[in-house]
N, CA, C and O atoms as a CHARMM CRD file, in Angstrom:
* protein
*
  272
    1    1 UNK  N    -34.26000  77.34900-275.48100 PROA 1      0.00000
    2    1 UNK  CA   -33.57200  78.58900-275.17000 PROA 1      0.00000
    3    1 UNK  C    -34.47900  79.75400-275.55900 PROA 1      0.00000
    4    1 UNK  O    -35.46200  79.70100-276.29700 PROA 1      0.00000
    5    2 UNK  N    -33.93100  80.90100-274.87900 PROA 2      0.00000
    6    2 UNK  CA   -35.04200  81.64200-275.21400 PROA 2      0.00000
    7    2 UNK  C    -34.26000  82.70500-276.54500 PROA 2      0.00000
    8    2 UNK  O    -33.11900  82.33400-276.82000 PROA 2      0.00000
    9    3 UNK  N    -34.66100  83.67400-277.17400 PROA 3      0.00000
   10    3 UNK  CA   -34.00100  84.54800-278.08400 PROA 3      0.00000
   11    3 UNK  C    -33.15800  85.97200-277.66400 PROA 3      0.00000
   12    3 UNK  O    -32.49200  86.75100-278.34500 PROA 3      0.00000
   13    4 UNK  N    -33.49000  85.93900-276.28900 PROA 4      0.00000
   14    4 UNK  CA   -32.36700  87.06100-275.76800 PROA 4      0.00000
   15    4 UNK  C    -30.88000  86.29700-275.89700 PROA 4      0.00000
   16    4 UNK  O    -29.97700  86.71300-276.62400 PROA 4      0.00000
   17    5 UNK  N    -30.79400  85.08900-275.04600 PROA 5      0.00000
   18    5 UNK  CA   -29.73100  84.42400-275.63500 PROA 5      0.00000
   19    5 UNK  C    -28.99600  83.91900-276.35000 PROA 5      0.00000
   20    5 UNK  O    -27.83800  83.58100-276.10800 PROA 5      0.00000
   21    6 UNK  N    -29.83000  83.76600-277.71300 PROA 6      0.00000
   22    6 UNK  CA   -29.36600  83.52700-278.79700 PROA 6      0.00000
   23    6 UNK  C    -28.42900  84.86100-279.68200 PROA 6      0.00000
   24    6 UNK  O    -29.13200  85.75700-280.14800 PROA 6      0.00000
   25    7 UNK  N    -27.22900  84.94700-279.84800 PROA 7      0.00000
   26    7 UNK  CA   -26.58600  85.83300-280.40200 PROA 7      0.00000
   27    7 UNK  C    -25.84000  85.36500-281.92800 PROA 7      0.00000
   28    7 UNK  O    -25.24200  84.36100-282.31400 PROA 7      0.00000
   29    8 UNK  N    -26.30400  86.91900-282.65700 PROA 8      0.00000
   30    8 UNK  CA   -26.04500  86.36100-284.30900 PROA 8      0.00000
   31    8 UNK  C    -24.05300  85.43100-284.19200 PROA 8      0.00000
   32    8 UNK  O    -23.32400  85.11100-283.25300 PROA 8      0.00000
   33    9 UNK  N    -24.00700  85.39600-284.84400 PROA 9      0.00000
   34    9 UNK  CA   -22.58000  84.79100-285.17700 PROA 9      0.00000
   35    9 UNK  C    -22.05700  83.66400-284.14700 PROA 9      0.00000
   36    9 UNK  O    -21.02400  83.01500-284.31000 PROA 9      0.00000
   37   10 UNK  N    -22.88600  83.54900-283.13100 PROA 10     0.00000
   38   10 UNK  CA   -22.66100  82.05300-282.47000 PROA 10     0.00000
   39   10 UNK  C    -23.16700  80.94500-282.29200 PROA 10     0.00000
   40   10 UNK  O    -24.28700  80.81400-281.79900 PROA 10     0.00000
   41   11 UNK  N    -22.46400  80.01600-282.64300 PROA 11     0.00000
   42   11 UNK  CA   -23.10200  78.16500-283.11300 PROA 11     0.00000
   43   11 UNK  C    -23.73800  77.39400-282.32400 PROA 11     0.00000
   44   11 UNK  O    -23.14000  77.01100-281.31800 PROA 11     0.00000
   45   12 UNK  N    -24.84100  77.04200-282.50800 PROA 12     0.00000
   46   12 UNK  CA   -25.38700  76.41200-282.23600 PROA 12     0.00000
   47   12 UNK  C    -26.45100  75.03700-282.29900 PROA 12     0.00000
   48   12 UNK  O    -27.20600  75.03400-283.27000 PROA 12     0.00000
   49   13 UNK  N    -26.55800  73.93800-281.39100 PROA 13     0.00000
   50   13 UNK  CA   -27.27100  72.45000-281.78500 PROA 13     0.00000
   51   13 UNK  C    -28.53400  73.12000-281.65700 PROA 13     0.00000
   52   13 UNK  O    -28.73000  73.97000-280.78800 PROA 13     0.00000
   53   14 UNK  N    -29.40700  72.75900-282.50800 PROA 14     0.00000
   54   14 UNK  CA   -30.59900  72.72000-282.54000 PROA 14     0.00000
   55   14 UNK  C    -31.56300  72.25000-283.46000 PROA 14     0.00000
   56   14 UNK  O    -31.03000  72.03700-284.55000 PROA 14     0.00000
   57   15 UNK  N    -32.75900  72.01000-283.44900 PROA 15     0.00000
   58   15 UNK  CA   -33.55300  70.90100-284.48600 PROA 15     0.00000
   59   15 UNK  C    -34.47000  72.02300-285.31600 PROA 15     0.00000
   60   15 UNK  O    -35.34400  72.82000-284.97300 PROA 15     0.00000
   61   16 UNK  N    -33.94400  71.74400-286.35300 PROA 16     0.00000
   62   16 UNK  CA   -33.91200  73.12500-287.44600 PROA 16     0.00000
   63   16 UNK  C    -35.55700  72.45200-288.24300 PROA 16     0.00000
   64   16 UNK  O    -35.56200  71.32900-288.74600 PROA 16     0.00000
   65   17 UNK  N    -36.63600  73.20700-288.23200 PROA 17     0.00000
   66   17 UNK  CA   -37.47700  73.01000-289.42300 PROA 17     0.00000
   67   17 UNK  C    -37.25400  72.55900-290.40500 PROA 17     0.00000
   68   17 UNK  O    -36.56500  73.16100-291.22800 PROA 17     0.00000
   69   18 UNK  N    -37.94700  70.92500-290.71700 PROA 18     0.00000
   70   18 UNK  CA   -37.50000  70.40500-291.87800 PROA 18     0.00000
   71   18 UNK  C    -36.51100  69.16300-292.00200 PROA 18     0.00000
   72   18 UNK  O    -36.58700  68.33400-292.91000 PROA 18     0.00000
   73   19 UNK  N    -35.60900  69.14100-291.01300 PROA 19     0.00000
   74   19 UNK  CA   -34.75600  68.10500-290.87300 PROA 19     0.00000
   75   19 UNK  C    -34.99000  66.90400-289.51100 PROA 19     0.00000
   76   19 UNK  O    -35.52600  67.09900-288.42000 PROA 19     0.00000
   77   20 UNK  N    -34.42600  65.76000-290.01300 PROA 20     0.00000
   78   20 UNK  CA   -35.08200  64.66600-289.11100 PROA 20     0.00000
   79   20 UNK  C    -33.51100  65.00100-287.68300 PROA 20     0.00000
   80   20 UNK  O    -33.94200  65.51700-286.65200 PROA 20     0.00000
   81   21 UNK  N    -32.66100  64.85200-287.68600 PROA 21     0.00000
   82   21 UNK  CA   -32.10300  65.10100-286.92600 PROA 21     0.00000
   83   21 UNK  C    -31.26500  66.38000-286.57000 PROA 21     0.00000
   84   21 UNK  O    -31.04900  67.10800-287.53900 PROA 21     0.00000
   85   22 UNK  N    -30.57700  66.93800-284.95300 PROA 22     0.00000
   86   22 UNK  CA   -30.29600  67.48700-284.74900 PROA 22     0.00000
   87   22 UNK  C    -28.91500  68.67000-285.95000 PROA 22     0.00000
   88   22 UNK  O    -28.40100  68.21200-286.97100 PROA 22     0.00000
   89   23 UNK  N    -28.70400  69.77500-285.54000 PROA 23     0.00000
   90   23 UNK  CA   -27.89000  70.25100-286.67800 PROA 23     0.00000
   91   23 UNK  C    -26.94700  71.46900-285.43800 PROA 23     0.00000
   92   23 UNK  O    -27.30600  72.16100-284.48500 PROA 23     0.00000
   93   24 UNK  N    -25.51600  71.17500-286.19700 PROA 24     0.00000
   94   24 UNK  CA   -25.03100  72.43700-285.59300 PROA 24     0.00000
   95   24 UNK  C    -25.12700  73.67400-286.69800 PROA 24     0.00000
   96   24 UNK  O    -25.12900  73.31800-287.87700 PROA 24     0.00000
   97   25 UNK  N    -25.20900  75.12800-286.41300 PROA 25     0.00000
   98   25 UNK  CA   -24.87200  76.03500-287.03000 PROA 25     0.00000
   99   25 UNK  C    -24.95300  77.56200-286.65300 PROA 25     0.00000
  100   25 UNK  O    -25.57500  77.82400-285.62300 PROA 25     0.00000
  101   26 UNK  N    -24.45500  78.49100-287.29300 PROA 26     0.00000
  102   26 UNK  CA   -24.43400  79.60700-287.14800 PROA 26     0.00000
  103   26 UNK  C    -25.32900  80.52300-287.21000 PROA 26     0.00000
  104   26 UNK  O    -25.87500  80.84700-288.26400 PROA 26     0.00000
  105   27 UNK  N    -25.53000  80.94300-286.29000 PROA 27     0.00000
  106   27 UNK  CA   -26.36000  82.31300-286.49800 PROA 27     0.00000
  107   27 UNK  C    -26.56900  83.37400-287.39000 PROA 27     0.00000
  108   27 UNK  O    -25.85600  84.35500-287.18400 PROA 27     0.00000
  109   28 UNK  N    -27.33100  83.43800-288.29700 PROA 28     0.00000
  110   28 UNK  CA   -26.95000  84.30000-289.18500 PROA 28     0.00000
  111   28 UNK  C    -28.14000  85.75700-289.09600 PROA 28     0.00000
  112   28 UNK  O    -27.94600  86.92300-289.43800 PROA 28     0.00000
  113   29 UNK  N    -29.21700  85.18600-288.57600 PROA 29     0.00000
  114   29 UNK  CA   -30.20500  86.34000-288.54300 PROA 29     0.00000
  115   29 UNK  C    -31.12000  85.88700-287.97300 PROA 29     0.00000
  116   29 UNK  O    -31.57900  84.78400-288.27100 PROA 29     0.00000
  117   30 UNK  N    -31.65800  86.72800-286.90100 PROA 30     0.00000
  118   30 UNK  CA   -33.20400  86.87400-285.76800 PROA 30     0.00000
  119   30 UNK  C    -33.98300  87.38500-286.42600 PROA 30     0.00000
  120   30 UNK  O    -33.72600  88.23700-287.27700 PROA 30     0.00000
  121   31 UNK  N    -35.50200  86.78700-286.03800 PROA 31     0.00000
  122   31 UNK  CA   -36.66600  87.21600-286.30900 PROA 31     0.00000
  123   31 UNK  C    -37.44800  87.22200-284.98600 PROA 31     0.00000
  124   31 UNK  O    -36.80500  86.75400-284.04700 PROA 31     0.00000
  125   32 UNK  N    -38.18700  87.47400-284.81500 PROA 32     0.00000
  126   32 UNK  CA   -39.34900  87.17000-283.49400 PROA 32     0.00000
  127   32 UNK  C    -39.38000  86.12300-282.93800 PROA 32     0.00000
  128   32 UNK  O    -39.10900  86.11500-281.73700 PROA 32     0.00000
  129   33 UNK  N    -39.65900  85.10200-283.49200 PROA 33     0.00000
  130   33 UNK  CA   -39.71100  83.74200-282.86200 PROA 33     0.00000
  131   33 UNK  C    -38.94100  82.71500-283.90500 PROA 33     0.00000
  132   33 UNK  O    -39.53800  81.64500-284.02500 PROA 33     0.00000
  133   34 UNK  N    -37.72800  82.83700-284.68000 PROA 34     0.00000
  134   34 UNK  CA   -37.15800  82.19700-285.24900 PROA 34     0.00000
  135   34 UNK  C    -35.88200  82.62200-285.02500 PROA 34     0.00000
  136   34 UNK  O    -35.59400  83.49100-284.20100 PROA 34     0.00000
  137   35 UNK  N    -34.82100  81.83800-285.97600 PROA 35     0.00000
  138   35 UNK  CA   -33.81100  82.35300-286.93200 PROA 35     0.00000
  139   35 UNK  C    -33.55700  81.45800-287.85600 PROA 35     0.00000
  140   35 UNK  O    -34.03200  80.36000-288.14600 PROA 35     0.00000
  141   36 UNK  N    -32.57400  82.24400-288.33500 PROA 36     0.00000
  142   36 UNK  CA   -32.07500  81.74800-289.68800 PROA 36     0.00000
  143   36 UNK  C    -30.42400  80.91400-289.79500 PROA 36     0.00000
  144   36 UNK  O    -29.46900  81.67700-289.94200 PROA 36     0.00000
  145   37 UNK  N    -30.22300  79.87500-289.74300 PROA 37     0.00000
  146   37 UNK  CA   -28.91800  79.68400-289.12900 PROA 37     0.00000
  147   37 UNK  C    -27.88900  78.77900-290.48400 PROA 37     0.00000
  148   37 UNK  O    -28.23200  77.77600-291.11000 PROA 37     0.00000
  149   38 UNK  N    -26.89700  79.37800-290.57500 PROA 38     0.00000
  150   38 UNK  CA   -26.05100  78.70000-291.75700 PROA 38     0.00000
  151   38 UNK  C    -25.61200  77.32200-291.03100 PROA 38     0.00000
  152   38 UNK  O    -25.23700  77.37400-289.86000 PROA 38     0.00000
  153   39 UNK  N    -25.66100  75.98400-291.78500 PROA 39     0.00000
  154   39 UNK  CA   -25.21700  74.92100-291.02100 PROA 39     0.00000
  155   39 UNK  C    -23.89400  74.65600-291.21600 PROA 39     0.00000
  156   39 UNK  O    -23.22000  74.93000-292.20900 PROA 39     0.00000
  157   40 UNK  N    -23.49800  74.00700-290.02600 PROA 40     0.00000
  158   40 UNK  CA   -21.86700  73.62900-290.32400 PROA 40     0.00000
  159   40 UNK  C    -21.60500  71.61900-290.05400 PROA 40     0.00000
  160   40 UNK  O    -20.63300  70.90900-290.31100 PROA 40     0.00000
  161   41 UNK  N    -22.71300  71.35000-289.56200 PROA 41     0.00000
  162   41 UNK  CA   -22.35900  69.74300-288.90100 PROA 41     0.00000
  163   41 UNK  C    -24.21300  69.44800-289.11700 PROA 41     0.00000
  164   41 UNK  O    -25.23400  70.08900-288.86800 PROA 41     0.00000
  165   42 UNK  N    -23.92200  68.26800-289.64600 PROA 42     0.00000
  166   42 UNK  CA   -25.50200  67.47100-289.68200 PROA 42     0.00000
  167   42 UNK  C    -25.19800  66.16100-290.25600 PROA 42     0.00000
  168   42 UNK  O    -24.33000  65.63900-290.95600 PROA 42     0.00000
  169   43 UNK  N    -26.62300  65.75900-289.47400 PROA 43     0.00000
  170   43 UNK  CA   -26.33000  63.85100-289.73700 PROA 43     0.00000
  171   43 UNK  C    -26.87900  63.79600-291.30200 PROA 43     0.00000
  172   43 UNK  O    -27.87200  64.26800-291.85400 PROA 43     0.00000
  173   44 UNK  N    -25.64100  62.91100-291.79900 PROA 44     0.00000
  174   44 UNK  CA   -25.73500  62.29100-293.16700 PROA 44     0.00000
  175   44 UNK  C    -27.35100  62.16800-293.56100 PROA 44     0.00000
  176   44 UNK  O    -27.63600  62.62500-294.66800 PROA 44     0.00000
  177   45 UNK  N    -28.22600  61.70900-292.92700 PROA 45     0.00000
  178   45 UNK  CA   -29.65700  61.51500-293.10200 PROA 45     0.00000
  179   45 UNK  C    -30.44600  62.80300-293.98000 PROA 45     0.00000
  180   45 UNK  O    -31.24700  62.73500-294.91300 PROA 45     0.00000
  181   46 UNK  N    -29.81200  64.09000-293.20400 PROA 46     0.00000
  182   46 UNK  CA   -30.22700  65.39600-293.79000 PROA 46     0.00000
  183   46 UNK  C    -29.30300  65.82900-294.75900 PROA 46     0.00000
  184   46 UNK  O    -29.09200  67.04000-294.71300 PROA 46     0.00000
  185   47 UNK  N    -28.70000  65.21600-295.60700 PROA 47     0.00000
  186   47 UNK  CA   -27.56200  65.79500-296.59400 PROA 47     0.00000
  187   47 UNK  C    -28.40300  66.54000-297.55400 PROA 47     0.00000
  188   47 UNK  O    -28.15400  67.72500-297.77800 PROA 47     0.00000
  189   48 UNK  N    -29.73800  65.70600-298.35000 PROA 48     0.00000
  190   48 UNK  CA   -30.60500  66.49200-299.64700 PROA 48     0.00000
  191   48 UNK  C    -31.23400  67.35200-298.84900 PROA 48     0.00000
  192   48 UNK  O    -30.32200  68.16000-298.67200 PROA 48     0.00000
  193   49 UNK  N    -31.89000  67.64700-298.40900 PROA 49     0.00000
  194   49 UNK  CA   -32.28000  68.66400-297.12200 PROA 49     0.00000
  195   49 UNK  C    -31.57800  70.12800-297.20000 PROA 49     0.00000
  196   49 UNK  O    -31.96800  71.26300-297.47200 PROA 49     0.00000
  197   50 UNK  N    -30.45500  69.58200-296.85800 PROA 50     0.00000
  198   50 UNK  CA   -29.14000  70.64400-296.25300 PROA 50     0.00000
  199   50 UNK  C    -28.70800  71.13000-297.71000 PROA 50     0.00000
  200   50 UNK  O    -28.44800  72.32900-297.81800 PROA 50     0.00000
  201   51 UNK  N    -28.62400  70.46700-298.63600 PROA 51     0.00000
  202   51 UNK  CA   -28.27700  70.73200-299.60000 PROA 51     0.00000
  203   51 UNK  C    -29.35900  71.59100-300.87200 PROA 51     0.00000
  204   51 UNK  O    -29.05200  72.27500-301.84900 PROA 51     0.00000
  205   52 UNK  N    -30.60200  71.20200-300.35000 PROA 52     0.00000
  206   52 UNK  CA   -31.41000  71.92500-301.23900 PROA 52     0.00000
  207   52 UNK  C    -31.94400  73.32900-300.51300 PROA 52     0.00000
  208   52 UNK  O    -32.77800  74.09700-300.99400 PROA 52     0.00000
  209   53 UNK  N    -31.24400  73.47400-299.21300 PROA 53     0.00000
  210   53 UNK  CA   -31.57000  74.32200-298.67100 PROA 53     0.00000
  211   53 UNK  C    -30.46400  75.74400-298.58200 PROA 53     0.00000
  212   53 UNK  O    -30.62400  76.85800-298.08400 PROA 53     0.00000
  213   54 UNK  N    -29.29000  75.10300-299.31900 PROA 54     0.00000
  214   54 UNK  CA   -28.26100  75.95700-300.05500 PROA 54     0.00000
  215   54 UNK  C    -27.92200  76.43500-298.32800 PROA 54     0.00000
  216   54 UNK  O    -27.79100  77.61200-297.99100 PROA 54     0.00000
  217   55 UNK  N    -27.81100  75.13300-297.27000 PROA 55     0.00000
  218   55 UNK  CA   -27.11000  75.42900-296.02000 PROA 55     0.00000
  219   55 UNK  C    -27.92200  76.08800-295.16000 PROA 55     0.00000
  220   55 UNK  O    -27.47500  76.34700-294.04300 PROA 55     0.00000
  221   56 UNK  N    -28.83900  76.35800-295.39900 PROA 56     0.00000
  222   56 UNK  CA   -29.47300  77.99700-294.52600 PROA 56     0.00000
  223   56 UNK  C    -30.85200  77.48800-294.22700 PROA 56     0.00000
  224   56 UNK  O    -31.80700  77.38200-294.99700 PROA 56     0.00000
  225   57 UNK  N    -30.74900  77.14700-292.74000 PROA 57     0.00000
  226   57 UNK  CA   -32.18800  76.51000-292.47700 PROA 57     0.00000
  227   57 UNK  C    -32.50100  77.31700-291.07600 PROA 57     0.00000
  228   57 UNK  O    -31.66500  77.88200-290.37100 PROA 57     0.00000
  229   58 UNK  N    -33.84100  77.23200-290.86700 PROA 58     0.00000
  230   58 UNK  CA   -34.85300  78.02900-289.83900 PROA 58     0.00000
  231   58 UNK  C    -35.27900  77.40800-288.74300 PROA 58     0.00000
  232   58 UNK  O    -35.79200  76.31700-288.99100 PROA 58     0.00000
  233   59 UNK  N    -35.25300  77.69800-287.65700 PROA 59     0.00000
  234   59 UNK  CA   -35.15600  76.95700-286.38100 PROA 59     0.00000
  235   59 UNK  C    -35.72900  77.88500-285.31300 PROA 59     0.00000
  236   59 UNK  O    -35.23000  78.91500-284.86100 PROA 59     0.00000
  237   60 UNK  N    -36.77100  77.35400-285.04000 PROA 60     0.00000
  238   60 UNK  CA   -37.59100  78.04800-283.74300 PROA 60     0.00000
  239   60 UNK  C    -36.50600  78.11900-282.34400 PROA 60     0.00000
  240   60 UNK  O    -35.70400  77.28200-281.92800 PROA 60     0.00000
  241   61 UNK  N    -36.84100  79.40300-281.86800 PROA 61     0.00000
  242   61 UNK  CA   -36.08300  79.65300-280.32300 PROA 61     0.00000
  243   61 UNK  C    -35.94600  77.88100-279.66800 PROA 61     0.00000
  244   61 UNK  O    -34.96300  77.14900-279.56000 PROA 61     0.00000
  245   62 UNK  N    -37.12600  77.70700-279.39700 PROA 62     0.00000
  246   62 UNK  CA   -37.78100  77.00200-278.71700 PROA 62     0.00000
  247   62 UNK  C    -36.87900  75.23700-279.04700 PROA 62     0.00000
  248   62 UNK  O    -36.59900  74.35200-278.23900 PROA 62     0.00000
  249   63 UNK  N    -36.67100  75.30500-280.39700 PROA 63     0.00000
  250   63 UNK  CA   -35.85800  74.18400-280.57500 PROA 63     0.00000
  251   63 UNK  C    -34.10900  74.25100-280.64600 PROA 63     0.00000
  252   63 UNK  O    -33.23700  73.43100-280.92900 PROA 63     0.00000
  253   64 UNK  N    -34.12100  75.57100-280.26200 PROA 64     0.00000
  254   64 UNK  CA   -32.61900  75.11000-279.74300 PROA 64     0.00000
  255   64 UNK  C    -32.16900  74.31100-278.54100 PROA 64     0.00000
  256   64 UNK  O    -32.92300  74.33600-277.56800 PROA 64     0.00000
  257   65 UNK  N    -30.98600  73.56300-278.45500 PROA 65     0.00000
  258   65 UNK  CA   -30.86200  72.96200-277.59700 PROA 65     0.00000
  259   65 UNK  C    -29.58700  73.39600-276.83500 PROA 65     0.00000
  260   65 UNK  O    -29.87100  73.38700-275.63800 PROA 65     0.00000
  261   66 UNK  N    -28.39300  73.74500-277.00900 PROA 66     0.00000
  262   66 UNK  CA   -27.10500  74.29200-276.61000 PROA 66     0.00000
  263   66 UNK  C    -26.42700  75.30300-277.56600 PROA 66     0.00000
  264   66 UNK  O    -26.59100  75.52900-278.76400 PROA 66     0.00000
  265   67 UNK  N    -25.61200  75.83000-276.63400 PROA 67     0.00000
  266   67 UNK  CA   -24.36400  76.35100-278.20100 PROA 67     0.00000
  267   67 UNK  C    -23.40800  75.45000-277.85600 PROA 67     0.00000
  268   67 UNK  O    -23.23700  74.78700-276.83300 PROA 67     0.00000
  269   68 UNK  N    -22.64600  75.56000-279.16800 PROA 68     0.00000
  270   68 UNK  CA   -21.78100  74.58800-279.70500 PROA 68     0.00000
  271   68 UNK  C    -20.33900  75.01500-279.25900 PROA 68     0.00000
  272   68 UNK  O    -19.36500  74.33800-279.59000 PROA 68     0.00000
């Protein structure tokens, strides 16, 4: 997806920097070629991940895949 489409406060699947599988979550803040997205749904695999990441993980435009 590209980042015009991406809008703060709406959820979205995408493969967040750092984690082995896909993640849903929220939009919380744009940068240039990122954001910053609070998670709400992720595979058990990424729990220490998600958790040491106090929820809030970074995800290139480019690896989003849908909104949720």
């Amino acid at each position: 997806m590209n980042a015009e489409k991406i809008q703060v406060g709406h959820r979205y699947l995408c493969r967040a920097i750092g984690l082995k599988e896909t993640v849903e979550g929220e939009v919380i803040s744009k940068f240039e070629r990122c954001s910053i997205l609070y998670v709400k749904n992720f595979d058990p695999c990424d729990k220490v991940p998600v958790v040491e990441k106090a929820s809030k993980v970074v995800a290139r435009y480019c690896d989003f895949i849908s909104e949720a």
